[in-house]
SEVOKE-901677 format. One record per atom (N, C-alpha, C): x, y, z. Coordinates in steps of 0.1 Angstrom, whole numbers, plus 5000, padded with zeros to 4 digits. Layout:
! residues N
XYZ
...
This chain:
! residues 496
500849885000
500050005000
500950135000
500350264997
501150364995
501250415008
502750485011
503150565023
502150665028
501650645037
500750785043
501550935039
500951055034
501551135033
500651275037
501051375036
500251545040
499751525024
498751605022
497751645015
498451725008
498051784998
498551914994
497551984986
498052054995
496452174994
496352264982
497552244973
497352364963
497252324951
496452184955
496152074940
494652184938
494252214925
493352294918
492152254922
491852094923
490452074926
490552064941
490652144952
490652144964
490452324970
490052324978
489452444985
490952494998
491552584994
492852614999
492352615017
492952595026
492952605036
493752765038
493152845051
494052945055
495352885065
495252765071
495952685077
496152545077
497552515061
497552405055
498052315068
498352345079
499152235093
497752155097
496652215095
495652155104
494852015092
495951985076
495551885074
496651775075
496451665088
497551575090
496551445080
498151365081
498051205076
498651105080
499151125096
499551085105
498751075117
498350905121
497950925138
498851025144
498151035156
498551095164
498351035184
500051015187
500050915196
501450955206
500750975219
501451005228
502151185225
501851265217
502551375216
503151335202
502851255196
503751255179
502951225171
503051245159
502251195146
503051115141
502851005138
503550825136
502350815126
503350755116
502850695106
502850555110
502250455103
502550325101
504350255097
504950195106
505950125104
506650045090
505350005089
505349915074
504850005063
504450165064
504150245052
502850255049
501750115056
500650125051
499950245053
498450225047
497950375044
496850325040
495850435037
494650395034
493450545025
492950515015
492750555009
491750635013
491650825012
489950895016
489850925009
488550935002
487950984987
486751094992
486751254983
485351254984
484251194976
483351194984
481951134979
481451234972
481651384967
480851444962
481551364942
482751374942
482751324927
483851184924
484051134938
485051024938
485851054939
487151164936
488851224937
488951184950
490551144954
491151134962
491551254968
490551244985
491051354990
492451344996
493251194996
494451185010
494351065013
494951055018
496150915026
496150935043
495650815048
495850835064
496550735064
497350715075
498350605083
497550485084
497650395085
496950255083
497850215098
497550195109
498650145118
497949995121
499049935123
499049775128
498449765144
497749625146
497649645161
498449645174
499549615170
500349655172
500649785176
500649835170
501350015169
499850065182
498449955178
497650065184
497750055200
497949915202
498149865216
499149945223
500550025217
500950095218
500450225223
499350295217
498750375220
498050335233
497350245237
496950235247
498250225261
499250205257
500550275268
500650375270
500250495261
500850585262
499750645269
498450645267
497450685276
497450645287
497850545291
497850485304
498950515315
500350545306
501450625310
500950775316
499950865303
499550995308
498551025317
497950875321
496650885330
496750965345
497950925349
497950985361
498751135360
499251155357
499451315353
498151375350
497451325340
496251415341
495551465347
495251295357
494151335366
494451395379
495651395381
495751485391
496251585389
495851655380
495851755376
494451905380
494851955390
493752045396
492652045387
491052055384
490252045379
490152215370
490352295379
490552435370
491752445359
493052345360
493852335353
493252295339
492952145341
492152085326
490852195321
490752245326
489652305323
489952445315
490952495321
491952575311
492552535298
492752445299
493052355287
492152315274
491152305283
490052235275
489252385268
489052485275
488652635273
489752675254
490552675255
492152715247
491452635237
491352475237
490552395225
489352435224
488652485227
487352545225
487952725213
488752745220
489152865213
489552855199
490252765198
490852705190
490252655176
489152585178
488052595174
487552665163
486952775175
486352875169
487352985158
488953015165
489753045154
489753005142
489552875140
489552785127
488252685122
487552785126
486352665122
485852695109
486352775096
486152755082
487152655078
488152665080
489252535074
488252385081
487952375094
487852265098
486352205090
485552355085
484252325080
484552255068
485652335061
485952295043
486552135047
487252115053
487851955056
487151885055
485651925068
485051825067
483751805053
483451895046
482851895035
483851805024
484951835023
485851755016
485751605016
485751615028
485751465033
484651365038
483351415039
481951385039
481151425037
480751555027
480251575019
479051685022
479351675031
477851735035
477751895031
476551975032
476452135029
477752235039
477852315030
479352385039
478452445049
477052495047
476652565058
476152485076
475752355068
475652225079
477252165083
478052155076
479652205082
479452265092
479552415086
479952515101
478852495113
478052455110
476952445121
477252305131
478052185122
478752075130
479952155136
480752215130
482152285139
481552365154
480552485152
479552515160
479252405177
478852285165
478352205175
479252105182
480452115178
481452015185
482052125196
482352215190
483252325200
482352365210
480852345211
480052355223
480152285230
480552145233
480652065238
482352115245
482852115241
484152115250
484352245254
483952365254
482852485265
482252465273
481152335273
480252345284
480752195295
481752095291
483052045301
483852155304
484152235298
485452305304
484952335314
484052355315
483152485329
482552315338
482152205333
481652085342
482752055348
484152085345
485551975349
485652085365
484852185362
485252265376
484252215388
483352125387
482052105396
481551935392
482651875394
482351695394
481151705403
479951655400
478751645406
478751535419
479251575428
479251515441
478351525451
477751405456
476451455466
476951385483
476151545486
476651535501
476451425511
476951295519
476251235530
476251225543
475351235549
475151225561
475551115571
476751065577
476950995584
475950915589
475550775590
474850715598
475250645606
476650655612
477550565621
477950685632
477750625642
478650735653
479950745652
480450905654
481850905651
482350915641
481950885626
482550875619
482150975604
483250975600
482951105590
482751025573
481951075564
481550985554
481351115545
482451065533
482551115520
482751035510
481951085495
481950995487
482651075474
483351045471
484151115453
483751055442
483751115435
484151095420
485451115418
486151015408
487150985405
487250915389
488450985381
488050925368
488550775366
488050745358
487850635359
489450565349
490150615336
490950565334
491350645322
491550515307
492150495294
490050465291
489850605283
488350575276
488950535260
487750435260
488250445238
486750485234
487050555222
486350645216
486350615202
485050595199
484950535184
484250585176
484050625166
483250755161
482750735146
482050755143
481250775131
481450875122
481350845107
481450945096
480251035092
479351015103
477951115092
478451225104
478951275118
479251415124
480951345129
481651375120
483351335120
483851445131
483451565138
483951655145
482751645160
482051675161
481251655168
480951545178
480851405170
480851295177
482151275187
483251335176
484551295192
484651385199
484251535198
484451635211
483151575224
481851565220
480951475230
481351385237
482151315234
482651235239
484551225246
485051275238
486451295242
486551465255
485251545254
485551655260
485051605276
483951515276
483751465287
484551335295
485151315285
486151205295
487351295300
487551395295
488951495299
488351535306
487551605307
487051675321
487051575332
486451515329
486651395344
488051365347
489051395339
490251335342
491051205334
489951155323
490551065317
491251085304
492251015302
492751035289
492050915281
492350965265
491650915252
492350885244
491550745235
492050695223
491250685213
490950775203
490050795197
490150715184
489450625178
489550575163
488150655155
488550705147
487450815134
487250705128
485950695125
485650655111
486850615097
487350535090
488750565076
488050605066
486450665068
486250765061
486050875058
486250915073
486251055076
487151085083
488551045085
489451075100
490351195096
490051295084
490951425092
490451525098
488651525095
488551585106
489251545125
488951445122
489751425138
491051455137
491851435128
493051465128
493351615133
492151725126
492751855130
492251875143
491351785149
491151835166
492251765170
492751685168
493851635171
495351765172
495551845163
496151965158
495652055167
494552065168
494452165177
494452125190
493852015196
494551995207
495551995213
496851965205
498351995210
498352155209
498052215201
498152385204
497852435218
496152335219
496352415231
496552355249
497152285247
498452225255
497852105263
496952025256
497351895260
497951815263
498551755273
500051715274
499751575263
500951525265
501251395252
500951275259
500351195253
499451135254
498051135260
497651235268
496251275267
495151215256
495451255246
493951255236
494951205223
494951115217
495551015208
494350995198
494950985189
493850975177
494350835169
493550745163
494650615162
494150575146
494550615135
493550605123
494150455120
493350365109
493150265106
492150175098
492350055097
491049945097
490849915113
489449945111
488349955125
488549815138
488849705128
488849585136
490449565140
491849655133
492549615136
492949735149
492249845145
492949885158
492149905170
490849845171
490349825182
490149705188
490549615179
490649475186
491649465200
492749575201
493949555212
493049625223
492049725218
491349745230
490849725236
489949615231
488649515235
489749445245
490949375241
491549295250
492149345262
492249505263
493049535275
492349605284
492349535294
491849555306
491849735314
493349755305
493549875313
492650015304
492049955293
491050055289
489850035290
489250105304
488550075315
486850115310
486950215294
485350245291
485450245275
484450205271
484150245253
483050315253
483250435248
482050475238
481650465222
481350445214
480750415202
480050475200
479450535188
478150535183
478250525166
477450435161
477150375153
476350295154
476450135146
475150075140
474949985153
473349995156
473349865164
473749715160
473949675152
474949545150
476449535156
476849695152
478749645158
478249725172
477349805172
477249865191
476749705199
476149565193
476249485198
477349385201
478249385192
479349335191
480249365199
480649525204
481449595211
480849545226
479949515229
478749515240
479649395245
479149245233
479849135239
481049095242
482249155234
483449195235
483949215247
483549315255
483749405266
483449375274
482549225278
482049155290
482849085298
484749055286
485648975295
486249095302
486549225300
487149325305
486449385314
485149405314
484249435321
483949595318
484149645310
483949815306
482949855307
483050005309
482150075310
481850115292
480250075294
480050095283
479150255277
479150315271
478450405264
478050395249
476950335246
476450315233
475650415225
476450475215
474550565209
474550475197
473450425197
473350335180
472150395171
471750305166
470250305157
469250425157
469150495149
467350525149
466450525143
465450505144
464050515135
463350595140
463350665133
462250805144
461250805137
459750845141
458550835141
458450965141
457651055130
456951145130
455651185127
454951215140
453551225140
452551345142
451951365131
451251435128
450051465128
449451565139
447851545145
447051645140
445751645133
445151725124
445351865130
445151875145
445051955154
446452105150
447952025145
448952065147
448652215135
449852295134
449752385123
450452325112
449852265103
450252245087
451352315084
451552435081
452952465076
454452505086
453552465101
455152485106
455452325106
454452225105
454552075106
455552055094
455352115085
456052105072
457452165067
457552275077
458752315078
459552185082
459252145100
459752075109
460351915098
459051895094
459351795086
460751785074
460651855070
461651925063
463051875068
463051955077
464751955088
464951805095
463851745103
463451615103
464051535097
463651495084
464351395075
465551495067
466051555062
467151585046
467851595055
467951685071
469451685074
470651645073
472051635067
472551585069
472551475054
471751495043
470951455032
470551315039
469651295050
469251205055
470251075063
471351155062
472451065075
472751075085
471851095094
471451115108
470850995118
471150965123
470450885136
469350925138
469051075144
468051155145
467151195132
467251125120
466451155109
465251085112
463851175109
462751115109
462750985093
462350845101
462050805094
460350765084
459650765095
458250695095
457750845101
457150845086
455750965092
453950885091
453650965101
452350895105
451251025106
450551005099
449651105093
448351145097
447751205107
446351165108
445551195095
443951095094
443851055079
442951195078
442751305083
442251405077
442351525067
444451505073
444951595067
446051515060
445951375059
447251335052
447151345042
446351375031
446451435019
446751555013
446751665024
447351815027
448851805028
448551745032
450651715039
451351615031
450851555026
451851475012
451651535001
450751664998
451251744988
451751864986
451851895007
452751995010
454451975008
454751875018
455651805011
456651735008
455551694997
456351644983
457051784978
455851894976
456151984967
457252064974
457652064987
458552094994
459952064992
460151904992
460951804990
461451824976
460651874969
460451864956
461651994954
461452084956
462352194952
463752234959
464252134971
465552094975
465952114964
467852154968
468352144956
469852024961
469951974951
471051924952
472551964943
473451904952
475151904944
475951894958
477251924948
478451904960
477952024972
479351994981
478952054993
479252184994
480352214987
480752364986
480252504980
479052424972
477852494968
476652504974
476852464985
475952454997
474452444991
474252324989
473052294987
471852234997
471052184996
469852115003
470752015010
471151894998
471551785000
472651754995
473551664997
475051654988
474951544990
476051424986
475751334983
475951204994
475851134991
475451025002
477150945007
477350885016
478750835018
479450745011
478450635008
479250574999
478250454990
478750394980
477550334972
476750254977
477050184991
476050104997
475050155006
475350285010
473850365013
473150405000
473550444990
472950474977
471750334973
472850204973
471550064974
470450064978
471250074992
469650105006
468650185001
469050314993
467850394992
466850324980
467650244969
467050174957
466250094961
467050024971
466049874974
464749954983
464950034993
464150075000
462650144991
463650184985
462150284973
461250114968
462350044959
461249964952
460749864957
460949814973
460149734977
459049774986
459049934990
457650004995
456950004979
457650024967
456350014955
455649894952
456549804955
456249724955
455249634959
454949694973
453949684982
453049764986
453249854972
451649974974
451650114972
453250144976
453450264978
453450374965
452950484966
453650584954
454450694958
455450724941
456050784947
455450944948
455851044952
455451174952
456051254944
457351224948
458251314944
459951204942
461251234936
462151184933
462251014934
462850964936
462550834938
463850724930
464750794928
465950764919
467250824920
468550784917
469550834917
469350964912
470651064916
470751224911
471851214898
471451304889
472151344877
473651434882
473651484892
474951544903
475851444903
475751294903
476851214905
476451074911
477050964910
476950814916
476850814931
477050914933
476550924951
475651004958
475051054944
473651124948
472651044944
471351074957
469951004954
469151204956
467951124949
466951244945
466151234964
466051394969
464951374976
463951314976
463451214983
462151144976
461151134985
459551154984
458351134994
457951004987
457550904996
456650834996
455050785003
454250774994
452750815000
452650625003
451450605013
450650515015
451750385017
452750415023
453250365028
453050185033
453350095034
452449995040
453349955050
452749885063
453449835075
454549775073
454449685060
455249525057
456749615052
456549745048
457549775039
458949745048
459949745041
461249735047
461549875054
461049975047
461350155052
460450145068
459850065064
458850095083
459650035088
460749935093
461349875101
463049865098
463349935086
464949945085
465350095089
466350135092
466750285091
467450325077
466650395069
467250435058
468350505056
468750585068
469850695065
469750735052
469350775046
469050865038
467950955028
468151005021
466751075019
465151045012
464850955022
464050925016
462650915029
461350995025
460450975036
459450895033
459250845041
457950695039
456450755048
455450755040
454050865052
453450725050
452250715062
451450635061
450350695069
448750655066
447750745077
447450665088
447150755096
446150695110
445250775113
443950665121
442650725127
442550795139
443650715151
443350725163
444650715167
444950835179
445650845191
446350665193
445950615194
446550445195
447050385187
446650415176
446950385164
448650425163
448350515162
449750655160
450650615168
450650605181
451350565193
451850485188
451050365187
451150215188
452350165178
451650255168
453250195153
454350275155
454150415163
455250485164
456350385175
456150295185
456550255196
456950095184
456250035176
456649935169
458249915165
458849955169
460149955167
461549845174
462449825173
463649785184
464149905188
464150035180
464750145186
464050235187
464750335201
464050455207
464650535208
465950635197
466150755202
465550845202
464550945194
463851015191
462650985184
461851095191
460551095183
460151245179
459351285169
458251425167
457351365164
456851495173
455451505181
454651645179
453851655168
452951765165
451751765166
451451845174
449951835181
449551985187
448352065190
448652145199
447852115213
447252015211
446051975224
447451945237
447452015245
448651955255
448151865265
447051845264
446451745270
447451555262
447451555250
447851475239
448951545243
449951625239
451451625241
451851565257
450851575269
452051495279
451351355278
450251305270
450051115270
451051085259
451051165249
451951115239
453551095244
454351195251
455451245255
455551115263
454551045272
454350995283
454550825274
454150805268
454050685262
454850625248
455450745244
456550715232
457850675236
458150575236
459250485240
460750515234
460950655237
462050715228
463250835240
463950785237
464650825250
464651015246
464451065237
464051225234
462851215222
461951295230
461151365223
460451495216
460851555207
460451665200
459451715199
458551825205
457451865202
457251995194
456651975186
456552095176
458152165172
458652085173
459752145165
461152025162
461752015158
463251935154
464051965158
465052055163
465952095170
465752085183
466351975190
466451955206
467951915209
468851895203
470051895208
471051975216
471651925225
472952075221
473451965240
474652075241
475652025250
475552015262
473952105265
473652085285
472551995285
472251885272
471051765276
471751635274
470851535277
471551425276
470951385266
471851335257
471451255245
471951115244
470351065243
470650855237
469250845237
469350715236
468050625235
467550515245
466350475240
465850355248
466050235243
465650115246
465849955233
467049995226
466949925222
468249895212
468650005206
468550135210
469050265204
470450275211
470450235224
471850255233
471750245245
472550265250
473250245266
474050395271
473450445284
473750525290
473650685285
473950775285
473550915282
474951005273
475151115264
475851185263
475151295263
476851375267
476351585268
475651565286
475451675289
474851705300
475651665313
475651675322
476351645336
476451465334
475151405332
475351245326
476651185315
476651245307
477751235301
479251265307
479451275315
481151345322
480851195338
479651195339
479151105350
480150955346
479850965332
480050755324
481450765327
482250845330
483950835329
484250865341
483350865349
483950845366
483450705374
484450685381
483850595394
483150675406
482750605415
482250665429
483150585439
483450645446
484450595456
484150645470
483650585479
482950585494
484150585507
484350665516
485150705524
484950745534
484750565545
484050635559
485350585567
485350725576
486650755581
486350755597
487350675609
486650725619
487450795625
486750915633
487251045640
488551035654
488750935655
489950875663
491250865658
């Protein structure tokens, strides 16, 4: 395979950086950027027209198990490291950030495709998260107790817990690892982060910018690769004490059973199928907006993308030709032209959307609107509505990640619930209605670890985000999130 090498930025089909340093092609481990030993490497392409955006390090498991030394070497320097200290640290990366968050936008558009203006809004939303740890690392959530022994004095700590590994996904390449890498540093733990080998320079330049702003070496390690070779040394070592992941519920199962000889702490965000439901009651055109942002975000590669819309039958013929015609005027192309939608990751989500379209026609469905590949390129699919949806379809029980919406009607309140809850997964749901009577039974009975009412936007870095069922395990963001990377440690002392 070819030698990992730096990019170079001043090839014509590429978007100049104001700061060519912040694109590496080297892990980064213990304080150094190391290539692979044996030269290997591994090929990024973008998805908007196929060109090769670069070359990352390919490291052996070897080289990664190495990495888990070097975190485990920096663990205790960190953590005793006064909490206002890290927290200065973590503030500077936040700064950092925000200094550079058009290069880090253009990277990551380069390198997964997405709208440059949903870019900057991920850069936005990563660098919130290691802002609102920097200020958590000062107030470990500790609760006071009351002696129930004579004489004796009783305190309980938090304490971090070790070596976190951190495993990350290509549809939010900057975002998913600050969520999670900002809360294990705050607690005190150091990190080993493996990106996605489709998207890893965005991690690479938090990587860059993290040494800027003075993470000591080995703190936060970034380990690029094949997925199974450099997390397999993790799975086996005891001394890396938590995983987080988020991705597909099949490998967030895998990782699950893996981790049962080591006994880790686990944090899972996997699967979603979100249910969006629609009550005659609601307002039609802000329903339609919501709907909107709901499913294309992200051109439908989101966890949190509505999959399943559920219609009540009075107005579901208002709202599948609201829109369609909505859907309908999206625009598509690459990402630097900031469009609706840009193109999908790679040809086997493109499948998923083909097979998905023609086995809902299959079984009844029409289309509304797109329903086929884009003239933009082999990695674009057309916006597409689908009407009358049937239960049996594969779209009611697969997660499409991508853009494609599936409506179906209902009569009754139970109805709606009942298929919206038909699921294995429960991260999110919307919920449009205005009877609030119906928003707290609904809220109350939708089996979805967040629920949206009248609007799509509920995220951000002071809530806890996950799911129920097979969506995941344990919470990110919020005080919960910084909670998964500590122990509790009990300390009754007697006064003698």
């Amino acid at each position: 395979m070819a030698k990992a090498h730096r990019i170079d930025i001043d090839r014509p089909d590429m978007s100049r950086l104001d700061d060519p340093k912040l694109l590496r092609s080297f892990s980064y481990i213990d304080g150094k950027w190391t290539a692979a030993t044996d030269g290997a490497a591994l090929r990024v392409t973008n998805p908007a027209d196929g060109s090769e955006f670069g070359e990352i390090a390919a490291l052996s498991s070897d080289e990664s198990a190495a990495a888990v030394e070097a975190a485990q070497t920096a663990f205790a320097g960190w953590a005793a490291l006064l909490p206002q200290v890290r927290s200065k640290i973590l503030r500077r990366w936040f700064d950092l950030m925000g200094e550079h968050r058009e290069d880090l936008a253009r990277i990551m558009v380069l390198e997964q495709g997405k709208p440059i203006s949903e870019a900057r809004g991920e850069i936005d939303y990563a660098a919130a998260f290691i802002e609102f740890y920097a200020e958590e690392a000062k107030r470990p959530n500790i609760e006071s107790v009351t002696s129930h022994l004579p004489d004796a004095e009783v305190e309980v700590w938090r304490e971090p817990l070790g070596v976190a590994a951190l495993i990350t996904p290509w549809n939010f390449p900057s975002a998913m690892i600050t969520r999670k890498a900002a809360a294990a540093l705050a607690a005190g733990c150091t990190v080993l982060v493996h990106p996605s080998a489709e998207t890893p320079f965005s991690a690479l330049a938090l990587a860059e910018l993290a040494e800027r702003a003075g993470l000591p070496a080995g703190v936060f390690n970034v380990v690029t690769g094949d997925a199974a070779t450099i997390v397999e040394p993790w799975l086996n070592d005891a001394r890396v004490r938590a995983l987080s992941f988020t991705g597909s519920t099949e490998i967030g199962k895998h990782l699950f059973r893996r981790s049962a000889d080591t006994v880790k702490r686990l944090v899972l965000e996997l699967g979603g199928h979100a249910p969006f439901i629609l009550f005659a009651d609601a307002d039609m055109d802000q329903a339609v907006d919501e709907a909107i942002k709901a499913k294309f975000a992200t051109s439908g590669q989101d966890c949190l993308g509505a999959n399943r819309f559920f219609v009540e039958r009075s107005v579901y013929q208002a709202f599948c030709e609201k829109f369609a015609a909505r859907t309908a005027m999206l625009s598509v192309g690459i990402g630097m032209d900031d469009p609706d939608i840009g193109p999908l990751m790679n040809e086997k989500a493109v499948a998923k959307q083909r097979q998905h379209v023609e086995d809902a026609v299959k079984k009844g469905a029409h289309v509304l609107t797109g329903g086929k590949g884009h003239e933009a390129g082999d990695l674009f699919f057309e916006p597409t509505v689908l009407a009358d949806v049937s239960a049996d379809a594969l779209i009611m029980h697969e997660e499409t990640f991508g853009p494609v919406a599936a409506i179906a009607p209902f009569d009754t309140e139970e109805e709606a619930l009942a298929r919206a809850n038909d699921t294995e997964y429960g991260l999110v749901a919307y919920l449009h209605t205005q009877d609030p009577r119906r928003i707290y039974r609904a809220s109350r009975a939708l089996q979805f670890g967040m629920v949206a009412v009248n609007r799509t936007k509920v995220t951000g870095a002071p809530i806890p985000f996950g799911g129920m069922k097979q969506s995941g395990v344990e919470r990110e963001g919020s005080r919960l999130g910084m909670e998964a990377f500590t122990e509790v440690k009990y300390v009754c002392r007697d006064w003698a």
